[in-house]
Backbone as CSV, one residue per row, in Angstrom:
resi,resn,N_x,N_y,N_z,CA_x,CA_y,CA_z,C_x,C_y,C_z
1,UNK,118.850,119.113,107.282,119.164,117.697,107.509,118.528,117.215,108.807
2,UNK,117.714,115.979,108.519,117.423,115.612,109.672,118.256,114.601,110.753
3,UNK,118.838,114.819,111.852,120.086,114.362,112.397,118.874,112.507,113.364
4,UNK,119.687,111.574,113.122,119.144,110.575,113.399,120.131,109.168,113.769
5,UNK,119.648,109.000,115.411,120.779,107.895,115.564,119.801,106.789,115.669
6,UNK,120.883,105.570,115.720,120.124,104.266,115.448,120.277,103.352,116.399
7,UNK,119.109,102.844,117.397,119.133,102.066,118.370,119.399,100.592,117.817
8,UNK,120.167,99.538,118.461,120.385,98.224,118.106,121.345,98.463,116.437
9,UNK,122.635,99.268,116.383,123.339,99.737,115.294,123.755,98.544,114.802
10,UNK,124.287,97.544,115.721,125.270,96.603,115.239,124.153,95.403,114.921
11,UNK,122.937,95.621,114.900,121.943,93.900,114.149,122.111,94.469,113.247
12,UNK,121.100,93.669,112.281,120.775,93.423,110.471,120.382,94.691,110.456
13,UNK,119.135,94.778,111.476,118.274,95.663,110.826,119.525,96.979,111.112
14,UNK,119.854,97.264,112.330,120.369,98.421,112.209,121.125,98.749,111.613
15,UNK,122.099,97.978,110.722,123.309,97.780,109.946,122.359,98.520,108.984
16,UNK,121.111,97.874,108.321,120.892,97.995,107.158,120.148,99.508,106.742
17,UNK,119.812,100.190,108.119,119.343,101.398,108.135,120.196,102.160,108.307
18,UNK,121.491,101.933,108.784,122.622,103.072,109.103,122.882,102.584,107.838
19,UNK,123.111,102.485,106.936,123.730,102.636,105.610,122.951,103.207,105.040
20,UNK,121.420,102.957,105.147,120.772,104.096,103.895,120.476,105.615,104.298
21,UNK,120.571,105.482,105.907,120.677,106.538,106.129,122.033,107.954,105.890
22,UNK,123.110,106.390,105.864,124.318,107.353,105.677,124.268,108.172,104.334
23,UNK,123.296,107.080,103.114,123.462,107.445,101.622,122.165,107.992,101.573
24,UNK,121.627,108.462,102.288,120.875,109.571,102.151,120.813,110.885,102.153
25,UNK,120.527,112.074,100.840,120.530,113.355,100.936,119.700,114.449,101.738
26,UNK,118.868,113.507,102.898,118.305,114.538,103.625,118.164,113.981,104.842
27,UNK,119.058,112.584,105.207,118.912,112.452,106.786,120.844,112.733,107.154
28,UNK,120.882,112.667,108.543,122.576,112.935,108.793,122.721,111.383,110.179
29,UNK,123.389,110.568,109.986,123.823,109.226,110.838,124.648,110.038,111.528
30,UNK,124.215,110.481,113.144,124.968,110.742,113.664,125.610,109.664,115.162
31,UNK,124.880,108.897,114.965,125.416,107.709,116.056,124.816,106.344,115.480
32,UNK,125.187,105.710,116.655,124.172,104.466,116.873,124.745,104.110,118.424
33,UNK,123.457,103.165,118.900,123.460,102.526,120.167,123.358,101.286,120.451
34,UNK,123.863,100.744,121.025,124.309,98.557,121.508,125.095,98.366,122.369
35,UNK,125.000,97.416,122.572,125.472,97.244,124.033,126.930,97.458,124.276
36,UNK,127.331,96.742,123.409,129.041,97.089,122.921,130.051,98.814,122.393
37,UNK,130.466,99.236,122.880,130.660,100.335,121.863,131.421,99.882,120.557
38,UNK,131.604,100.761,119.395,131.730,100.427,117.737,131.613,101.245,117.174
39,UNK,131.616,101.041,115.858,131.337,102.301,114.635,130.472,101.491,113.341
40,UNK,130.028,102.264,112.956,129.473,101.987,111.447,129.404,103.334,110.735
41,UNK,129.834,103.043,109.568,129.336,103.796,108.287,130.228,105.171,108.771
42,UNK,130.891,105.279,109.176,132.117,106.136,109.814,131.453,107.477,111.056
43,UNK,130.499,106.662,112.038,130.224,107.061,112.843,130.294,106.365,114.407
44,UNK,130.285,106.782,115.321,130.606,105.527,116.624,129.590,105.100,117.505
45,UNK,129.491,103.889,117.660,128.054,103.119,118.101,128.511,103.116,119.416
46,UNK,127.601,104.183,120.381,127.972,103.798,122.094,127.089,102.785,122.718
47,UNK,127.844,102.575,124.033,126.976,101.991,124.882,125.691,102.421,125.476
48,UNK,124.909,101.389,125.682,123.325,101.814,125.598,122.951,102.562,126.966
49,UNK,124.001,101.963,127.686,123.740,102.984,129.447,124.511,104.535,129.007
50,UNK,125.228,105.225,128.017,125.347,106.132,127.746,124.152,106.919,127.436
51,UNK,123.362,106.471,126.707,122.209,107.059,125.975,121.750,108.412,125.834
52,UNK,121.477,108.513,127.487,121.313,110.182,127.679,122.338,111.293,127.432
53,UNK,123.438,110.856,127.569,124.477,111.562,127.738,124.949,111.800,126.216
54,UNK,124.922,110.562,124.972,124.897,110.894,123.150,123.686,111.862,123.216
55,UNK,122.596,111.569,123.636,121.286,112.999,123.158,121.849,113.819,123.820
56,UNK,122.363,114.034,124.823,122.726,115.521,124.955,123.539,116.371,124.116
57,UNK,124.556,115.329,124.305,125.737,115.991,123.250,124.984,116.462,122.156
58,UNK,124.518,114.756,121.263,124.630,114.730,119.701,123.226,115.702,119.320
59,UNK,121.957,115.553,120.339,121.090,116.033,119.895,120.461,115.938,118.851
60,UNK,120.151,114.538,118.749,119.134,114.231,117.279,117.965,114.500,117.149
61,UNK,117.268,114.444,115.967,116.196,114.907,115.807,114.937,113.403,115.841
62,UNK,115.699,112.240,115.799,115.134,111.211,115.675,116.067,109.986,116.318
63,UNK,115.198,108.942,117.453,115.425,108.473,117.446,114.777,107.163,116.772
64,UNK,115.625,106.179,116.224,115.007,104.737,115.481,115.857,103.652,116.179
65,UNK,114.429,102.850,116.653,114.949,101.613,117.565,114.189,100.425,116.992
66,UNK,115.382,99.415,116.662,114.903,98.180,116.409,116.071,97.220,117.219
67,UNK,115.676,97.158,118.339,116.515,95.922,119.547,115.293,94.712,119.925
68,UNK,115.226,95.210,121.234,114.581,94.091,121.837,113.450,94.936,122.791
69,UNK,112.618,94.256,123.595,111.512,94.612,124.279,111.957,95.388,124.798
70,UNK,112.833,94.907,126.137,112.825,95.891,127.193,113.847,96.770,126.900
71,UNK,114.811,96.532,125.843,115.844,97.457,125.411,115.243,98.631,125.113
72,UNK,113.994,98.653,124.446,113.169,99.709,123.636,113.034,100.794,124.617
73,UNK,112.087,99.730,125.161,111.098,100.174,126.301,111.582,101.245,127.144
74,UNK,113.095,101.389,127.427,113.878,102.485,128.137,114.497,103.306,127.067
75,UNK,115.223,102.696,125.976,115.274,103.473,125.081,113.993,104.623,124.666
76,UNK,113.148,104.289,124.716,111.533,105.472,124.089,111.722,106.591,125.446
77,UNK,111.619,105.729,126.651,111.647,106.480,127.840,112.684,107.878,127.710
78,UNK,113.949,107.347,127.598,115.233,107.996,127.518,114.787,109.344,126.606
79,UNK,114.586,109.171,125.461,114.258,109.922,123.943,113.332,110.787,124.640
80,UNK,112.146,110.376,124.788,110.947,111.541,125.152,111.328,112.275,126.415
81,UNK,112.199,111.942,127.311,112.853,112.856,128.216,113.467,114.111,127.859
82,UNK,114.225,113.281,126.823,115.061,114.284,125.792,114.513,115.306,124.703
83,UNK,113.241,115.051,124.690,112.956,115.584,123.611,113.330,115.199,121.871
84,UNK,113.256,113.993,122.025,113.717,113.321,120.585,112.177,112.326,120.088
85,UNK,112.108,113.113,118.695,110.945,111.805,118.258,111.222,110.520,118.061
86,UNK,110.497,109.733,117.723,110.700,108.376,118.023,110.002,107.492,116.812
87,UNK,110.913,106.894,116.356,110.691,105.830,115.501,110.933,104.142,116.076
88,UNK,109.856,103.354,116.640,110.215,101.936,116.720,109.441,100.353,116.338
89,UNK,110.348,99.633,115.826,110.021,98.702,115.105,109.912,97.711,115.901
90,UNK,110.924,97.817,116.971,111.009,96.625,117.805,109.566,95.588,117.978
91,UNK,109.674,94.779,118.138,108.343,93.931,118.501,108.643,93.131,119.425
92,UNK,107.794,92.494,119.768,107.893,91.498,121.290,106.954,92.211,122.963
93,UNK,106.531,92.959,122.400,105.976,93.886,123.662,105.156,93.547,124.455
94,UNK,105.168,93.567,125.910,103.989,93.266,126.506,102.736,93.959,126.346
95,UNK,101.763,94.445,127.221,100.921,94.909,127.292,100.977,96.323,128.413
96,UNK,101.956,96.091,129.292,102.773,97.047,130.250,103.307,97.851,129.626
97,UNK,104.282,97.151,128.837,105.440,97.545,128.047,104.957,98.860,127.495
98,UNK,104.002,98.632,126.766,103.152,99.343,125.601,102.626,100.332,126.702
99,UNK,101.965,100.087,127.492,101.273,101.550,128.902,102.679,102.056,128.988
100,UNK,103.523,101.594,129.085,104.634,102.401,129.780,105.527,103.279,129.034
101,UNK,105.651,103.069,127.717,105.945,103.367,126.531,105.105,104.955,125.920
102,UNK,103.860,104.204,125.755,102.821,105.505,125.651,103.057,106.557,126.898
103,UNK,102.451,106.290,127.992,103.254,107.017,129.292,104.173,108.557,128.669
104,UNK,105.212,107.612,128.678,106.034,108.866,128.838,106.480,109.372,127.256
105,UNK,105.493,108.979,126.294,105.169,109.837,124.849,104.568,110.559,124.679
106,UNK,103.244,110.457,125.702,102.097,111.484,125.297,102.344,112.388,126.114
107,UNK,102.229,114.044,125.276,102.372,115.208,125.605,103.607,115.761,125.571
108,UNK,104.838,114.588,125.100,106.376,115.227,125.280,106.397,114.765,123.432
109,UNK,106.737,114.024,123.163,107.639,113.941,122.020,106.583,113.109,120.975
110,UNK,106.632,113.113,119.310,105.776,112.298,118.465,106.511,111.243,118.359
111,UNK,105.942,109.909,118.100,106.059,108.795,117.920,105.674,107.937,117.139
112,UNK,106.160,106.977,116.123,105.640,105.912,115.318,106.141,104.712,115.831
113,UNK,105.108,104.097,116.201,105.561,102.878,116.321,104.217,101.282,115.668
114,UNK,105.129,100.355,115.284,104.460,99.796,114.146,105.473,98.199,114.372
115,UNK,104.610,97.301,113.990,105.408,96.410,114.077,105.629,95.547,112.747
116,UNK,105.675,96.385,111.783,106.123,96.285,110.284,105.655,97.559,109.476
117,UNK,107.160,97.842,109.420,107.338,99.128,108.655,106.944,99.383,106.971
118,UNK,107.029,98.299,106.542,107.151,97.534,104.932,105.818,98.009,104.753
119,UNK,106.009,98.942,103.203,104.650,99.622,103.195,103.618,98.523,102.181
120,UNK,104.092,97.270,102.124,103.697,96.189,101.273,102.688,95.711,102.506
121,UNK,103.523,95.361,103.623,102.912,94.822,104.640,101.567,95.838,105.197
122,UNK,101.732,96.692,105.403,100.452,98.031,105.742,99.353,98.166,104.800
123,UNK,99.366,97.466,103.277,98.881,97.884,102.563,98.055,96.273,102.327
124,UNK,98.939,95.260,102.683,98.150,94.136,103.301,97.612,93.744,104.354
125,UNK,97.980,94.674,105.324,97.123,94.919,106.501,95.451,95.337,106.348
126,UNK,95.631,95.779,105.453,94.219,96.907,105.174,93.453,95.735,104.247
127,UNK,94.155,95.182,103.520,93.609,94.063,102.213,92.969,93.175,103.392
128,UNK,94.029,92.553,104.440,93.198,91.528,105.068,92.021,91.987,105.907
129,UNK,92.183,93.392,106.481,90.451,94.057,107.092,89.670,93.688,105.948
130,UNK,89.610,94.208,104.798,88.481,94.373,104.226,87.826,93.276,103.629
131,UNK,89.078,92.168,103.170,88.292,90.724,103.244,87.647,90.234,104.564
132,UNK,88.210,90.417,105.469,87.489,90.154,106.852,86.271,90.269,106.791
133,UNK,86.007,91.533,106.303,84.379,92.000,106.694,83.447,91.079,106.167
134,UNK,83.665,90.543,104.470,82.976,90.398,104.103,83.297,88.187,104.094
135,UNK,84.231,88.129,104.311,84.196,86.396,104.660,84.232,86.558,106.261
136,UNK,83.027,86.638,106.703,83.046,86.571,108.476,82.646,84.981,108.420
137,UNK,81.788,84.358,107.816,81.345,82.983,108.161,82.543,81.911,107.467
138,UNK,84.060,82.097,107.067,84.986,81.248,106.811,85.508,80.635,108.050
139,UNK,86.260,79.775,107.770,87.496,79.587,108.605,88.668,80.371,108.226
140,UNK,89.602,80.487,109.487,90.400,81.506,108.876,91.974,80.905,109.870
141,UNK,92.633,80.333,109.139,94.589,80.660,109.142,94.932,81.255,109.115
142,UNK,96.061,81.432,109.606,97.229,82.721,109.714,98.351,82.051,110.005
143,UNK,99.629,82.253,109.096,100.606,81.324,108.804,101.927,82.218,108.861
144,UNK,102.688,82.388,109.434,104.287,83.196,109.379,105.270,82.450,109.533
145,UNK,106.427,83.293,108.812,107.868,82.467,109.085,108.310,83.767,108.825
146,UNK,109.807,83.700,109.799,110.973,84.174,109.969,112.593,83.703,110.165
147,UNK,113.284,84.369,109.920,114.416,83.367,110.014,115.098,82.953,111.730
148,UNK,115.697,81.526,111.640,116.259,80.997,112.909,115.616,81.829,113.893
149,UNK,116.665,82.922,113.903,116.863,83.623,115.093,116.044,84.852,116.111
150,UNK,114.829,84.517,115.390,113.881,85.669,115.331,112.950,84.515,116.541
151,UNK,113.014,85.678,118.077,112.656,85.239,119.238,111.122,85.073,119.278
152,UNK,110.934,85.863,119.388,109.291,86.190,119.821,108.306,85.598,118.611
153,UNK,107.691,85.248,119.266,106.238,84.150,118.022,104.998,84.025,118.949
154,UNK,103.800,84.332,117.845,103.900,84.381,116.375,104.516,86.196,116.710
155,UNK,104.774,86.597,115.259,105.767,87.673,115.088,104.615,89.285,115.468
156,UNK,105.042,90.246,115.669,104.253,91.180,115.643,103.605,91.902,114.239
157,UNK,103.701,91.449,113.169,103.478,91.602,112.140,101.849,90.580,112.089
158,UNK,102.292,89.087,112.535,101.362,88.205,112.566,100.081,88.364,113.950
159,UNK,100.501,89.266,114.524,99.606,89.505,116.202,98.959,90.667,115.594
160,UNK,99.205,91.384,114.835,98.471,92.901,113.995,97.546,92.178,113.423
161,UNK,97.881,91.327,112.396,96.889,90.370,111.179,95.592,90.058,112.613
162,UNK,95.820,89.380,113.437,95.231,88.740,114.713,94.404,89.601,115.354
163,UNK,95.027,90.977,115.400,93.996,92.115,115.970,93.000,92.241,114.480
164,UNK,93.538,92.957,113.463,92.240,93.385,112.875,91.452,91.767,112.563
165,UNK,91.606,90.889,112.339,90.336,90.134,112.310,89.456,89.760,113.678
166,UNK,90.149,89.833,114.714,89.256,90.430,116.156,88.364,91.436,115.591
167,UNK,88.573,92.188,115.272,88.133,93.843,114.973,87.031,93.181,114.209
168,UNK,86.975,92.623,113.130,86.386,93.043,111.882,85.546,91.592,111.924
169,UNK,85.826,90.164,112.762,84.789,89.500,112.486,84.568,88.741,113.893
170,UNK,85.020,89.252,115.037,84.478,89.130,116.795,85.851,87.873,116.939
171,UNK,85.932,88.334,118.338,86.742,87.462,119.307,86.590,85.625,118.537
172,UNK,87.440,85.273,118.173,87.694,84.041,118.298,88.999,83.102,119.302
173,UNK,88.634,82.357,119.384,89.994,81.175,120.368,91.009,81.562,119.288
174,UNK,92.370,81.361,119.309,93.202,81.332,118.754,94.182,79.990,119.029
175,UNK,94.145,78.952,118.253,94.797,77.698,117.934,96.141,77.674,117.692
176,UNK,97.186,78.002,118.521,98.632,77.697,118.025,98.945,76.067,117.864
177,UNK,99.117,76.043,116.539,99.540,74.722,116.298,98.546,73.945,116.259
178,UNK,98.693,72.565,115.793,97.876,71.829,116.513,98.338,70.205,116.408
179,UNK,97.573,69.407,116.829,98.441,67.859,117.310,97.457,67.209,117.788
180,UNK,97.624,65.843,117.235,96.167,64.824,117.479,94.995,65.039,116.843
181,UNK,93.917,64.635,117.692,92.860,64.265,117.104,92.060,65.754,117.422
182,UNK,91.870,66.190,116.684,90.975,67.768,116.756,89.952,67.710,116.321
183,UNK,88.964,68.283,116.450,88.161,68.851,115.200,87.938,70.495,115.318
184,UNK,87.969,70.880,114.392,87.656,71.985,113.748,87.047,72.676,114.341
185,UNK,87.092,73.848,115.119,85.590,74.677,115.587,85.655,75.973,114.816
186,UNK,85.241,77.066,115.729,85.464,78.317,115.382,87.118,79.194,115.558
187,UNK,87.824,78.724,115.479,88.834,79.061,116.517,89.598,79.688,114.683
188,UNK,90.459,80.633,115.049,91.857,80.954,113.815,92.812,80.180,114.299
189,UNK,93.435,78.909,113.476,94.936,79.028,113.662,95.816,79.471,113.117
190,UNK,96.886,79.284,114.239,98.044,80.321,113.835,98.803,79.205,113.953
191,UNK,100.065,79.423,113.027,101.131,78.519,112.751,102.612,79.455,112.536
192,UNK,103.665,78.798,113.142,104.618,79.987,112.974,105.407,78.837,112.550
193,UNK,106.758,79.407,111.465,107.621,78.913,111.671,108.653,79.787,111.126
194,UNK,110.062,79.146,111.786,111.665,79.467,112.244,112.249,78.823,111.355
195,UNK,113.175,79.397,110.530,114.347,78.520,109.870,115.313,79.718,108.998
196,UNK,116.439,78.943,108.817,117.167,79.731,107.684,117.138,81.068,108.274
197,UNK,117.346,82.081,106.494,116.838,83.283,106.832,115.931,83.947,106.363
198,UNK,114.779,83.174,106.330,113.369,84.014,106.067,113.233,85.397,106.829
199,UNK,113.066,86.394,105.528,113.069,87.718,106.049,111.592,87.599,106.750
200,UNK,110.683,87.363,106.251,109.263,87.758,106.400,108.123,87.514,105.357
201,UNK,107.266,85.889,105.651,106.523,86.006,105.379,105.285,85.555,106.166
202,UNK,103.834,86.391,105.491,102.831,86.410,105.815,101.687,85.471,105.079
203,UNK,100.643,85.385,105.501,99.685,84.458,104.756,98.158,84.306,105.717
204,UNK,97.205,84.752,105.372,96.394,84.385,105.846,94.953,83.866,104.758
205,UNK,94.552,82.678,105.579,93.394,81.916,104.562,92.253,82.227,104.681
206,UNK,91.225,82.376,103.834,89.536,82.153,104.377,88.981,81.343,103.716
207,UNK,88.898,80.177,104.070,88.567,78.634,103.867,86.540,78.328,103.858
208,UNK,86.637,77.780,102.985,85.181,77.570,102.699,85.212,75.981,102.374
209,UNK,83.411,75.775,102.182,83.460,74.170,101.077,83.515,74.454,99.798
210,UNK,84.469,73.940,98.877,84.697,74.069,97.775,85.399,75.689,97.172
211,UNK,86.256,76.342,98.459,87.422,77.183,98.087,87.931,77.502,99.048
212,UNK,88.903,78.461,98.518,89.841,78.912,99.570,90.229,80.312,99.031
213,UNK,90.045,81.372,99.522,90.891,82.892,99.592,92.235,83.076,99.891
214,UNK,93.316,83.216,99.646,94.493,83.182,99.997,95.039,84.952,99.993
215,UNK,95.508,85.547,100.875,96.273,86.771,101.323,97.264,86.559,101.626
216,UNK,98.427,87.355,101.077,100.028,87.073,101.431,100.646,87.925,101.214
217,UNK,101.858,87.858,101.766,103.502,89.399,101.534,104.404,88.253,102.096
218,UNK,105.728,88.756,101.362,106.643,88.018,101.500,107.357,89.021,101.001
219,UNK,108.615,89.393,101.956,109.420,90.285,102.178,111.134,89.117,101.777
220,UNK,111.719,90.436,100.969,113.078,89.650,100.368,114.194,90.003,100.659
221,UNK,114.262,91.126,101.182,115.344,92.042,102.089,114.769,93.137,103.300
222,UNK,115.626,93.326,103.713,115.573,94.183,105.039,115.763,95.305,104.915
223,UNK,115.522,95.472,103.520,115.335,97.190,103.137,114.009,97.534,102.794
224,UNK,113.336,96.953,102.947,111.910,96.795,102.462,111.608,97.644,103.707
225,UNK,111.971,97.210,105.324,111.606,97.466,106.560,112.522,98.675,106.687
226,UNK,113.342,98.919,106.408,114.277,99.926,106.812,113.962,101.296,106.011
227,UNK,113.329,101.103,104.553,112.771,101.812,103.693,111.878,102.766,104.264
228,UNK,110.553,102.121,105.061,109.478,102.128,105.544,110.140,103.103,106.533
229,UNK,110.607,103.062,107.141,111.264,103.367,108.883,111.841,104.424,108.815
230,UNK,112.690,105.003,107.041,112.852,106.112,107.257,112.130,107.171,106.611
231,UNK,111.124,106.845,106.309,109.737,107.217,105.917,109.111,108.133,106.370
232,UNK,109.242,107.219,108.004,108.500,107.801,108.964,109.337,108.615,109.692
233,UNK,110.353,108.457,109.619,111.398,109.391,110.399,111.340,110.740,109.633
234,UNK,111.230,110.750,108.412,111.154,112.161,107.562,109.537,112.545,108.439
235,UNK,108.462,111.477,108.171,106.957,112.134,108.518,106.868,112.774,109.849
236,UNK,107.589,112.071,111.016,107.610,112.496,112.346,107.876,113.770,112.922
237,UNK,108.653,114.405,112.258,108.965,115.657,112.586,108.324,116.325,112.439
238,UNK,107.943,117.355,113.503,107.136,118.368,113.448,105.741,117.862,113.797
239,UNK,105.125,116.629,114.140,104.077,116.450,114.277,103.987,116.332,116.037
240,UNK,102.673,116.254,116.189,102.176,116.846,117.672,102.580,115.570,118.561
241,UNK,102.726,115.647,119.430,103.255,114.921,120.512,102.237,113.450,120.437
242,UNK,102.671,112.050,120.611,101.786,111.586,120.641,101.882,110.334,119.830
243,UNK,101.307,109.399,120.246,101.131,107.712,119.641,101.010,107.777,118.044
244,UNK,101.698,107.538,117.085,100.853,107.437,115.355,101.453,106.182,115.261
245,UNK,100.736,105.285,113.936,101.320,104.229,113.487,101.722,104.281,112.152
246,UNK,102.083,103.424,111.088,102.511,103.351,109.865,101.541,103.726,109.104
247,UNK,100.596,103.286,109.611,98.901,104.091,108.385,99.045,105.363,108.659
248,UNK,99.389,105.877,109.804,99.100,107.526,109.496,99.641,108.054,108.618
249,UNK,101.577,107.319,108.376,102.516,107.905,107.772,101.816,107.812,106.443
250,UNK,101.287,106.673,106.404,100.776,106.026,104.630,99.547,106.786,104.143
251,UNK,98.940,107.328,105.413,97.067,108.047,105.426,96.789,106.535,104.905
252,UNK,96.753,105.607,105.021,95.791,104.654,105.579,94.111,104.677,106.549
253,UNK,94.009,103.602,106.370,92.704,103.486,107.613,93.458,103.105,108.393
254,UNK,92.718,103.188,109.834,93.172,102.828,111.096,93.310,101.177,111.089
255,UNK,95.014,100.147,111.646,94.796,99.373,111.461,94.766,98.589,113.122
């Protein structure tokens, strides 16, 4: 059994992964972590300044974090001290964040981290490289929504889409939004929007005269992501110390 506690227990997402983890025949829910102490799924969710002190005791084999930036960010720290692999979804990250993160992963503990677990989404990750390559002279959109409460924009799902077409057809401006009198250059826009509870969707265009290419995922539950997440928590183990993302888990191309 692989023993696995769950950072951010008491959100959606963590709610929705401590349950499949509980009804799972080869992982074991032995905690969770939030700010509050609690229980789920008949295990007890401590406080997050405890942290070190549950890995000692509980000694998991995995940790999985889906909170917030800087929540993570010490959370990963904490884990690879400990000797615990690392599964995280979280998104919102700086560019620090991410040095500081890697830091204290490489050479101690393996790691996945990905900012959409959904193997729909990874597998449209790769769809939108390879149209890239070959519509380099389009215009190109990139369109997301999430529900209300979802902070950080555009989403890290939609900043991935943003890297590989960097990658695959050169640096462009990036247009959030737009208003008034414009015209058109080379630039991608990006458009986000907030409402309700849109789990997750994606969309990106490659616009011509006389068509349009359309790429999309649209996610309907939060098991789609939680699915994905313990995926990688089975793949992680045992592998060499060190940065992987969701393509490795998938053997994907690099995204």
């Amino acid at each position: 059994m692989i023993k696995v506690v769950v950072c951010g227990a008491s959100g959606r997402m963590g709610q929705t992964i401590g349950k499949m983890v509980k009804e799972s025949s080869d992982l074991e829910l032995v905690g969770g972590i939030d700010l509050k102490p609690s229980s789920f799924f008949g295990v007890d969710i401590v406080e997050s300044q405890k942290l070190e002190h549950f890995l000692t005791s509980k000694k998991p084999d995995v940790l999985i974090d889906f909170t917030i930036a800087h929540a993570a960010v010490e959370n990963v720290k904490t884990a690879a001290k400990n000797n615990v692999a690392i599964v995280v979804g979280t998104t919102g990250f700086t560019s620090e964040q991410r040095a500081d993160m890697a830091k204290a992963i490489e050479g101690h503990v393996p790691a996945v981290i990905s900012s959409n677990f959904s193997v729909g989404v990874n597998i449209f990750w790769q769809l939108v490289r390879d149209a890239a390559k070959l519509l380099k002279e389009y215009d190109i959109e990139v369109v997301e929504g999430h529900h209300r409460n979802k902070k950080d924009a555009p989403s890290g799902t939609a900043k991935t889409i943003l890297q590989i077409l960097d990658e695959e057809v050169g640096t462009r401006k990036k247009l959030y939004g737009r208003e008034g009198m414009l015209e058109r250059g080379n630039e991608i826009g990006v458009h986000v929007i907030r409402g309700g509870d849109i789990v997750g969707d994606h969309k990106v265009m490659f616009s011509k005269n006389f068509e349009t290419i359309e790429l999309s995922h649209r996610a309907y539950d939060r098991s789609v992501f939680a699915s994905g997440a313990l995926r990688a928590t089975r793949w992680v183990i045992g592998k060499k110390p060190g940065l992987y993302g969701m393509n490795d888990v998938l053997g994907l191309k690099r995204q």
